[in-house]
C-alpha angles and dihedrals in degrees: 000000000000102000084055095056100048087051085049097046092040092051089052091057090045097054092050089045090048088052101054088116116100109234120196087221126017128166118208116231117224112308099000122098133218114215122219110223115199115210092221124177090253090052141266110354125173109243101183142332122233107207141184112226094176093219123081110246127191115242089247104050085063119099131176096213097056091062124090124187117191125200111238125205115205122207112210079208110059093009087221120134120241107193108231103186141296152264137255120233118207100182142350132194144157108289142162128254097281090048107258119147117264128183097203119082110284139181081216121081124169130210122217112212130211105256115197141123089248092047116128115236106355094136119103089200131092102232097175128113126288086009088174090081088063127050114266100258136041116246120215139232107212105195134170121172099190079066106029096232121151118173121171094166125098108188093186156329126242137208117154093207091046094051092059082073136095124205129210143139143241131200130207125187103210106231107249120232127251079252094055099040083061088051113100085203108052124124130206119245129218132188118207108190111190110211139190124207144198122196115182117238091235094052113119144152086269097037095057106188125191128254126236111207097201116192111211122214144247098277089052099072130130145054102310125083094195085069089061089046095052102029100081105007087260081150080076096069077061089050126111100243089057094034085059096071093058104070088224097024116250139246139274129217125165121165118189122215113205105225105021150300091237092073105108140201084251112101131196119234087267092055085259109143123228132236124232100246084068100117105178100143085059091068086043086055098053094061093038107034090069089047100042090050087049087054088051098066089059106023122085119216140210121261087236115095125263105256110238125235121221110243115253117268096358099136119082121223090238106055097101095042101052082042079056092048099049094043086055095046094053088052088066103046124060102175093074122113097224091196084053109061113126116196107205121164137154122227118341079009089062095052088050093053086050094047091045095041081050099045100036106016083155090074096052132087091174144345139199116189113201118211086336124200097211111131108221081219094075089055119087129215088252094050095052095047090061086043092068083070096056108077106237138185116192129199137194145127129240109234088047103151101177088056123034107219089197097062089039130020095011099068092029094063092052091045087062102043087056082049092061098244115173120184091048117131136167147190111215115184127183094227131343105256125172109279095195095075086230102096119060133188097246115012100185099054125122132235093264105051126083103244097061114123103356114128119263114256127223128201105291079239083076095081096132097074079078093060112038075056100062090244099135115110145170130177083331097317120121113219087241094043096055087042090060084053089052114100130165 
């Protein structure tokens, strides 16, 4: 009987870890569900779940209150299911096999799940530390007692714009220094950067079409592309409102970096990186900057320029190897316009579009940085002088409190203006709300209270669903519309 149950137990696990692909139409088989994964402003949210009951039920017999479905964790370890909460159905009715609503007797019942940007549990992904010990996605238990169902097997998830993607992966060995190659104990580093990409249909060796490099954020890490696609709606700039700018629709490419795009080539005494926020010259400045302005007044200098030193910890670790990727990536594709490649990214993205616009400007048509953690400090005087030639647009929102715009995008932007850049836009909010009309702040609020009907608000971080909704405007020029006039 044991020996039952572990192969029971083992093939259950299998069958989850086999259907991590997202699908743009999936039918579940008898006693197995396909869940229906919305990609939302806030990220990925279950919409419904189609499921197989393997008996016919009659539409009435079908309530939404008498299903449970239970969140499982899977340990690639043990292979055994923890559940990890539960969702919250909102209705549930007789469908087809697709999950439209029937009113004859039907083995196929679909639950309708609450969507909002305050639901519990309405993530598929395992967002928990050290997630590469799980498989990348919870699995359910669908279970109604009035009707005896049970059913622990997901056959699949769905998402039509997903879908659109392809996933891959690039690896890229990091040259090692004169100083570590005489080190016995030195060992060799690799990057493995996971990507997802989008090629138009239309796309061809005489319909050229342009590439957006899209930097994902923080929150973005890890080892699964679908979460860069979801977590912040990035499988919009694939969409048909923001393709349609491009005449032959343009590319996607969006490569993910497990730990983060702020690790930089600067190393502590103990071989430890860096990260970028790492502002150490700054506290340098405070104490020189009064006295070097005092020895102004009585030094004479040489006609020849100061030479410029390069800010503490400003590169980022993953320059080269992106550079490697996209190289790669353009071999293979043909149909990619090379003077046309846009770099755009939020957050830590946005620091990484800065990094890479700054190390390699001769790649880039165009860029737009999102809520960018890029400290103008790091930028020298040099640097933002041969900015002013790259188009920019820049985003944020005001009362950003993740990333602070003052200390980023905020001088940055006037930095350029004195410089006498020309082609530099941006798109400033007051705070980031909900543009579709469906979310509000407080849902529940009466007529009377001041809440009701206000949109729900999301933190001002959240910049990019601005932008992944085509809400970026200048004098009449949308963000995506001016990047499909930009050309090297």
């Amino acid at each position: 009987m044991k020996r039952i149950l572990f192969f029971s137990v083992f093939a259950l696990a299998l069958q989850f870890a086999f259907s991590q692909n997202f699908q743009s139409s999936l039918e579940p088989s008898a006693n197995q569900s396909v869940v229906y994964v919305a990609s939302c402003d806030w990220g990925a949210c279950i919409e419904k779940i189609v499921l197989h009951s393997a008996q016919i039920i009659p539409p009435n017999k079908i309530k939404a209150e008498d299903f449970k479905v239970s969140q499982i964790l899977y340990p690639k370890s043990t292979n055994i299911g923890m559940t990890k909460g539960s969702l919250c159905v909102t209705d549930a009715f007789a469908s087809d096999s697709l999950g439209n609503r029937i009113s004859s007797s039907s083995d196929y019942i679909t639950l309708l799940t609450d969507v909002h940007p305050s639901a519990e549990n309405s993530s598929p992904f395992v967002d928990i530390t050290l997630s590469d010990r799980f498989y990348p996605y919870y699995g359910y238990k669908i279970t109604n007692s009035e009707l005896k169902i049970s059913i622990t097997k997901t056959k699949g998830f769905v998402n039509s714009d997903i879908a659109k993607f392809s996933r891959s992966k690039y690896e890229y060995k990091i040259p090692a220094t004169e100083e570590e190659k005489a080190n016995p104990k030195y060992q060799e580093e690799t990057v493995t950067l996971n990507y997802a990409s989008f090629i138009p249909d239309g796309a061809s060796d005489t319909k050229k079409v342009p590439l957006i490099l899209w930097f994902h954020g923080m929150g973005e890490n890890g080892t699964n592309p679908y979460k860069v696609l979801f977590g912040t709606k990035a499988s919009a700039l694939a969409g048909e409102k923001i393709q349609s700018y491009f005449e032959n629709g343009a590319a996607i490419l969006a490569p993910q970096v497990s730990s983060s795009w702020l690790v930089t080539t600067e190393k502590n005494s103990v071989g430890i990186r860096y990260w970028a926020p790492v502002d150490k010259d700054s506290v340098v400045k405070k104490v020189t900057k009064p006295l070097s302005g005092l020895f102004d007044k009585f030094l004479v200098y040489d006609d020849e320029p100061k030479q410029e030193k390069t800010p503490f910890a400003a590169t980022s670790l993953y320059t080269e190897a992106v550079k490697k990727l996209l190289f790669s990536f353009l071999a293979e594709h043909q149909e990619i316009d090379r003077t046309r490649i846009y770099a755009g990214g939020c957050s830590a993205g946005g620091y990484m579009v800065m990094n890479m616009i700054l190390e390699s400007p001769e790649i880039f048509a165009a860029a737009f940085p999102v809520c960018e953690f890029y400290l103008d400090s790091k930028i020298t005087s040099s640097q933002i002088k041969k900015l002013t030639e790259m188009p920019l647009w820049f985003v944020y929102a005001e009362n950003d409190e993740s990333v602070n715009p003052q200390n980023n995008s905020v001088p940055t932007i006037k930095r350029l203006k004195e410089a006498g850049a020309e082609n530099l836009h941006s798109s400033v909010f007051r705070n980031v709300v909900d543009l579709s009309g469906k979310y509000l702040l407080n849902r529940n609020a009466d007529k009377d209270d001041e809440e009701y009907g206000l949109p729900y608000e999301y933190p001002g971080h959240y910049s990019w669903i601005y932008v992944m909704n085509d809400a970026c405007r200048e004098d009449n020029l949308t963000l995506f519309e001016w990047l499909s006039r930009q050309q090297r």
